[in-house]
C-alpha distance (Angstrom), angle and dihedral (degrees) to the residues before:
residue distance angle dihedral
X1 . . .
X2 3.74 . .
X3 4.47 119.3 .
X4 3.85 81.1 -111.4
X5 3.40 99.3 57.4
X6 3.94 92.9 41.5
X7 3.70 86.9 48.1
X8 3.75 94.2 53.1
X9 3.87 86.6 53.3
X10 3.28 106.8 42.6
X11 3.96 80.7 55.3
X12 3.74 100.1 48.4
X13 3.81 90.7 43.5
X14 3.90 91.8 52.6
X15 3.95 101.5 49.1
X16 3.95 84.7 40.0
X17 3.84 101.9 51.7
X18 3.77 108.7 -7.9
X19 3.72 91.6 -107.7
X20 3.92 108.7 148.4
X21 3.40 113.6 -163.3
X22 3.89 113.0 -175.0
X23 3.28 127.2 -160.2
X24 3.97 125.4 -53.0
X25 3.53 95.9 36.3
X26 4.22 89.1 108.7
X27 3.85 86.3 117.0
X28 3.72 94.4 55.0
X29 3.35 89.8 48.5
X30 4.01 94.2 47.6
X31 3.96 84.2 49.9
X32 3.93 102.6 45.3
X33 3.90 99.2 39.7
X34 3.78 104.7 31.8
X35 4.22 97.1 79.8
X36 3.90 80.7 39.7
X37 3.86 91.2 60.5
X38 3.93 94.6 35.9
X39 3.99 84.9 53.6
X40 4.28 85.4 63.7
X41 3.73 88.8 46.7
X42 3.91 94.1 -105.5
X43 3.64 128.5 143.5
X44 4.13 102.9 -126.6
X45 3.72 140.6 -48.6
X46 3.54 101.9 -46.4
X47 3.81 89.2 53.7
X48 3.72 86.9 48.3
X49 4.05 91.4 50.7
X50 3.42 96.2 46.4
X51 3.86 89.6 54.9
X52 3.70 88.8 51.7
X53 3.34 92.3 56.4
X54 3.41 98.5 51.4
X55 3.80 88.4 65.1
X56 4.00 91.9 -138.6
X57 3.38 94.5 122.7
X58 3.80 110.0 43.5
X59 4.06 88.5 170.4
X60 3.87 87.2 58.7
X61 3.97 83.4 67.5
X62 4.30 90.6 63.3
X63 3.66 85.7 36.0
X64 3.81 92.7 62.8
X65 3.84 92.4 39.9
X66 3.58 95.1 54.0
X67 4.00 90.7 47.8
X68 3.65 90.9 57.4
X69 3.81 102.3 38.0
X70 3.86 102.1 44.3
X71 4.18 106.1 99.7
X72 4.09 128.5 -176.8
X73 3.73 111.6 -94.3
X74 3.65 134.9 -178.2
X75 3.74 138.6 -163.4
X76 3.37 117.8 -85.3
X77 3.79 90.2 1.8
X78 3.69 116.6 -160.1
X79 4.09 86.7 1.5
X80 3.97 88.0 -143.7
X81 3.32 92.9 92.2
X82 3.82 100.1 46.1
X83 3.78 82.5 55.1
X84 3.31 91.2 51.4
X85 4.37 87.4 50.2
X86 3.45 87.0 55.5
X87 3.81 114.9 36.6
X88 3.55 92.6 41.3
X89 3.94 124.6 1.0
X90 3.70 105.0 53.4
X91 3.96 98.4 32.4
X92 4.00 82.4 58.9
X93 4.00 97.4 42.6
X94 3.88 86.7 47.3
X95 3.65 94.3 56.1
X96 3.42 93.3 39.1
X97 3.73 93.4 47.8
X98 4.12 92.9 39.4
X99 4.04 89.5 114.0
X100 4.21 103.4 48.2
X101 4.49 87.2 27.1
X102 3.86 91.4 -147.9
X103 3.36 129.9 128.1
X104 4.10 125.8 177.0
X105 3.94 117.6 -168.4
X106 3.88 113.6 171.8
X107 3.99 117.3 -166.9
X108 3.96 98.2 -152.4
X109 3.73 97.6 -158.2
X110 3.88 111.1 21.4
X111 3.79 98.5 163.6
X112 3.82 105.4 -170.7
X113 3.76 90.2 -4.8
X114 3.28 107.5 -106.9
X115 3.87 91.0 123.5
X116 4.11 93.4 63.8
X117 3.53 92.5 30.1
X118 3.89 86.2 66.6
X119 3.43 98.0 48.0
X120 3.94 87.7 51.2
X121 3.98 88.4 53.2
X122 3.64 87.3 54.6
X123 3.98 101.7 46.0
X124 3.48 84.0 48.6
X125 4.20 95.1 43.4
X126 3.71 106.4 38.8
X127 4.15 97.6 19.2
X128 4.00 111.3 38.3
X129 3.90 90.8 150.7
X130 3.87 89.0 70.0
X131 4.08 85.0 69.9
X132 4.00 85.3 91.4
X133 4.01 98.5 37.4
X134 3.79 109.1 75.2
X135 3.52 113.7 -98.0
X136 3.35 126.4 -171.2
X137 3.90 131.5 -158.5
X138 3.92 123.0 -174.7
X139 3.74 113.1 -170.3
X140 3.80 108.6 -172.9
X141 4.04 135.5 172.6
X142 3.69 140.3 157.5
X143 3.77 102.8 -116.1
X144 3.63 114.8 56.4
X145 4.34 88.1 -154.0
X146 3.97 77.3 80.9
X147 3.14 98.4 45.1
X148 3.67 96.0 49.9
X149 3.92 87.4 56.2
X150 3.67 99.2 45.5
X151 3.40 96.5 49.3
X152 3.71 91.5 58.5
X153 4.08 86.5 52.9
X154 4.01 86.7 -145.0
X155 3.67 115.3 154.3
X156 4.17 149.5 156.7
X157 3.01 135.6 -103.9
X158 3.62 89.4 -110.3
X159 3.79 99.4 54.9
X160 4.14 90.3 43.2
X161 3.65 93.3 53.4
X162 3.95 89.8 54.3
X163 4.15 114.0 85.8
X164 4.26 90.8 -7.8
X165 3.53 123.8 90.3
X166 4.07 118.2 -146.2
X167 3.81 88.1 -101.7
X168 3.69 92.0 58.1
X169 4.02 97.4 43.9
X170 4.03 86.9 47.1
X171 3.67 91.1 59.4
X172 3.80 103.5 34.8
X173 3.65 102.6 31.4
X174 3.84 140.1 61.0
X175 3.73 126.2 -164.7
X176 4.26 115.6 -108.1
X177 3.36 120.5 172.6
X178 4.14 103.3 -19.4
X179 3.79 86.9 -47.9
X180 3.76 136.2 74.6
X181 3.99 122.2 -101.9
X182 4.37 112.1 -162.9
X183 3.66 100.3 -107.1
X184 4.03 103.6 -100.8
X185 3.94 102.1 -114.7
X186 3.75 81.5 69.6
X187 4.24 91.9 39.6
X188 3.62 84.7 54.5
X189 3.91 102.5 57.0
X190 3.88 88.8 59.7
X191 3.79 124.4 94.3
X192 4.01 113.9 -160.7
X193 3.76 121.3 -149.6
X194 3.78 125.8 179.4
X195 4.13 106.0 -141.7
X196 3.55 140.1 149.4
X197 3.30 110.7 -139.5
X198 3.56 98.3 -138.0
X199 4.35 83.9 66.9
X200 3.50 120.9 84.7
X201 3.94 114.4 -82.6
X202 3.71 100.4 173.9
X203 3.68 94.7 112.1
X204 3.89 90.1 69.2
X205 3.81 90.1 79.1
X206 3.50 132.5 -143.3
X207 3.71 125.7 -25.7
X208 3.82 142.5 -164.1
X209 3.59 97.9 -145.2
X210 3.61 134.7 20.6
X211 3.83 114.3 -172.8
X212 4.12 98.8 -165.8
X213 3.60 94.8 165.6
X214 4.11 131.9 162.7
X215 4.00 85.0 -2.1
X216 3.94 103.0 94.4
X217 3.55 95.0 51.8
X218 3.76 88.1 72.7
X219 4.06 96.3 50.8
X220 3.34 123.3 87.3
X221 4.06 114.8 -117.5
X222 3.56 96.8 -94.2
X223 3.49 92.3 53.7
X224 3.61 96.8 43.5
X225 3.80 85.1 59.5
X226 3.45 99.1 54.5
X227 4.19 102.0 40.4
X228 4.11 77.4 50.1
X229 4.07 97.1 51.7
X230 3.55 89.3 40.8
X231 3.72 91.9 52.6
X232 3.63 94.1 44.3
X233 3.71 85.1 58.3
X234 4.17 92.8 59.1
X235 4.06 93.7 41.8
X236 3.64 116.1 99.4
X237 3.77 112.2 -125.7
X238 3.53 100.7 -105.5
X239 4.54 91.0 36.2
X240 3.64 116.1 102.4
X241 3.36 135.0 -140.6
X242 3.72 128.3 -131.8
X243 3.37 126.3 -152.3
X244 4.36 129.6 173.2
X245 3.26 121.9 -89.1
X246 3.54 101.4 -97.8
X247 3.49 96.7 51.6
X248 3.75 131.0 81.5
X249 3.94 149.4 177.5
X250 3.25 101.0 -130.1
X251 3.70 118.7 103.6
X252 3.89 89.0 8.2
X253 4.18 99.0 59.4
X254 4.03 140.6 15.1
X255 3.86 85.1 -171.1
X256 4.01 91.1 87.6
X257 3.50 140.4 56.0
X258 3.67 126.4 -160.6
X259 3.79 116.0 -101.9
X260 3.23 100.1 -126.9
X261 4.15 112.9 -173.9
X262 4.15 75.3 62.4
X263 3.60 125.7 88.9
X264 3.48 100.2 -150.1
X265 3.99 145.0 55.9
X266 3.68 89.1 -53.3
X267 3.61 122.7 153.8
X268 3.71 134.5 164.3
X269 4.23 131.7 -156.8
X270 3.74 123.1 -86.1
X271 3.82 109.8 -142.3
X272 3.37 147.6 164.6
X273 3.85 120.6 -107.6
X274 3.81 93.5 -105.6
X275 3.55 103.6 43.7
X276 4.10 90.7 56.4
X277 4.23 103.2 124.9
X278 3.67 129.3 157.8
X279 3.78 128.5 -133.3
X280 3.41 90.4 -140.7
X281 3.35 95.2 63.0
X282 3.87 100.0 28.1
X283 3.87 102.8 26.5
């Protein structure tokens, strides 16, 4: 691949999903984009560029996007933070919440769902009397191929066995087809939502928790500050916010403090006195 052709990608992908690559990333490129090109019957990344450029594909755009944005996930990645949603987030929401009984948690880039498909296991594991408050779960993501396959809840034997313990697949999953679907009372309490987090989001309302984890990492600073402010603006004052574990506020937001009785990337909303609301109340 030629600095041009990197150039004119690390362009597109930035104005099209925020995705800043930097330099030396030529081999993740080569790796990501190369089956994509070979799918359209070209011969490598120029090829692939060129088409682009031509704008007679305008599909081939999201195609590329998706390639480069989807990442492995796992359920009940990094477990710290699940801990953290059980020992000390949700028992506080719930009391807090014990008058209005809702509760709105949006995972703002689920991938193949096995980030919202964990926190579903555990509402449904370590909080069954939330089955008759109203609960709502937002699963959202840029490409809508990842969608499509989380929302079916289909996976291996290979992915299951990562982050769930027999116990846990016995009771929320059922064998299809030599893999394992989610069972669908769990499929069911899950909203999906194509959006690129570089749109506008604000008419999704407020929220209780936002898990925004292993996404900012990939942003540029700019862009970390404003999906950050404009998240601040949907989290209810006493939500949190939880990011992965390489990522942080500081240096990129004064909006947040750190949550500190958590263990993890938890952080809640700085706000004045009179711009306090609730989601539960104003969701």
């Amino acid at each position: 691949m030629n600095s041009s052709d990197y150039a004119f990608l690390s362009h597109m992908l930035m104005e099209k999903s925020g995705l800043a690559l930097g330099p030396g990333k030529e081999y993740l490129v080569e790796s990501r984009l190369t089956p994509l090109a070979q799918s359209y019957g070209l011969k490598g990344i120029s090829q692939l560029v060129r088409h682009l450029q031509s704008g007679r594909e305008p599909r081939l755009h999201a195609l590329v996007v998706e390639a480069m944005t989807t990442n492995e996930t796992l359920f009940f990645r990094d477990r710290t933070p699940f801990d953290d949603l059980q020992h000390i987030v949700l028992p506080e929401l719930i009391t807090r919440r014990a008058k209005v009984r809702r509760i709105r948690i949006w995972s703002a880039a689920v991938s193949t769902g096995q980030e919202i498909y964990s926190v579903a296991m555990l509402l449904d594991r370590v909080f069954p009397h939330l089955r008759d408050w109203h609960v709502e779960l937002l699963a959202s993501d840029i490409s809508e191929a990842m969608l499509d396959r989380a929302r079916k809840g289909v996976y291996s034997d290979f992915e299951v066995q990562r982050g769930l313990s027999d116990d846990l697949r016995d009771r929320c999953f059922e064998q299809y087809d030599n893999q394992w679907r989610i069972k669908e009372h769990l499929r069911r309490r899950i909203t999906w939502l194509q959006l690129n987090l570089l749109d506008p989001f604000a008419h999704l309302g407020m929220w209780d928790v936002i898990l925004c984890r292993n996404v900012l990492i990939y942003f540029d600073l700019p862009t970390k500050r404003d999906i950050l402010e404009r998240m601040h603006q949907l989290l209810a004052s006493d939500g949190c916010l939880l990011l992965g574990a390489a990522e942080t506020v500081l240096g990129v937001s004064a909006r947040y403090e750190r949550y500190q009785r958590c263990a993890s990337a938890v952080y809640r909303p700085l706000r004045d006195q009179a711009r306090m609301v609730s989601a539960a109340v104003f969701g």
